[in-house]
C-alpha positions, -999 to 999 in steps of 0.1 A, spaced: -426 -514 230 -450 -542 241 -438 -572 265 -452 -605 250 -480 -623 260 -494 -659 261 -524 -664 240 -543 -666 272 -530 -634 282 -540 -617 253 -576 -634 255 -579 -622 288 -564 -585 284 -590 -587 256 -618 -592 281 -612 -568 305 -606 -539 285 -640 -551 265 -656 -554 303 -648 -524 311 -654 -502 286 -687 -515 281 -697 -514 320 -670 -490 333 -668 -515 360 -632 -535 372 -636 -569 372 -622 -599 392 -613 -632 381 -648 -650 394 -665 -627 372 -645 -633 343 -649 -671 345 -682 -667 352 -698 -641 328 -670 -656 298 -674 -696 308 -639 -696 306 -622 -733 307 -594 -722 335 -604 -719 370 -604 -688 389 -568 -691 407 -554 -694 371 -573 -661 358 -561 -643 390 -524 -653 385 -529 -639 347 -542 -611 358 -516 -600 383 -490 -610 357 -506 -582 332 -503 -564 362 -468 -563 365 -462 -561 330 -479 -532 331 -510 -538 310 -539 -538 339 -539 -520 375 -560 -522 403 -575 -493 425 -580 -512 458 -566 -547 470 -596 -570 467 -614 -545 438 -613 -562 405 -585 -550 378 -590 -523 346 -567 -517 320 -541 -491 318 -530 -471 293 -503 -494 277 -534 -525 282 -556 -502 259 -525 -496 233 -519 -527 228 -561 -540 229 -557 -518 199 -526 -521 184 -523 -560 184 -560 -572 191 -583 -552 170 -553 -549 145 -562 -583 132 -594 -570 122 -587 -544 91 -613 -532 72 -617 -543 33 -607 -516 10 
């Protein structure tokens, strides 16, 4: 169902759908570096992000507007990220 990702693809993904649900605001790759002091510049972020584009798992509304997840980005956000996280019984 989902196409894999790189570990820095999933961090990323991660971020973005975190972003945005908590601001409701895309965001760009300058931001992400900047606001997450991520070690990668900001060319690498934006060729991540335009790969999760393609793969489906972020869109973006307007060419320079930053990205926000789609529906497959939030499935798997749940599925395989916060799936690591289960709950003691």
């Amino acid at each position: 169902m989902f196409q894999p990702l790189t570990t820095r693809q999933e961090r990323i993904l991660s971020l973005v759908v975190r972003s945005y649900i908590e601001t409701g605001i895309p965001i760009g790759s300058k931001k992400l570096v900047e606001d997450f002091e991520l070690d990668v510049s900001s060319a690498t972020v934006r060729n991540e992000l335009a790969a999760l584009g393609e793969l489906g798992y972020l869109m973006q509304l307007h060419t320079s507007a930053g990205r926000i997840p789609t529906e497959l980005g939030y499935r798997y956000f749940v599925q395989k990220l916060l799936g690591e996280f289960r709950l003691p019984l």
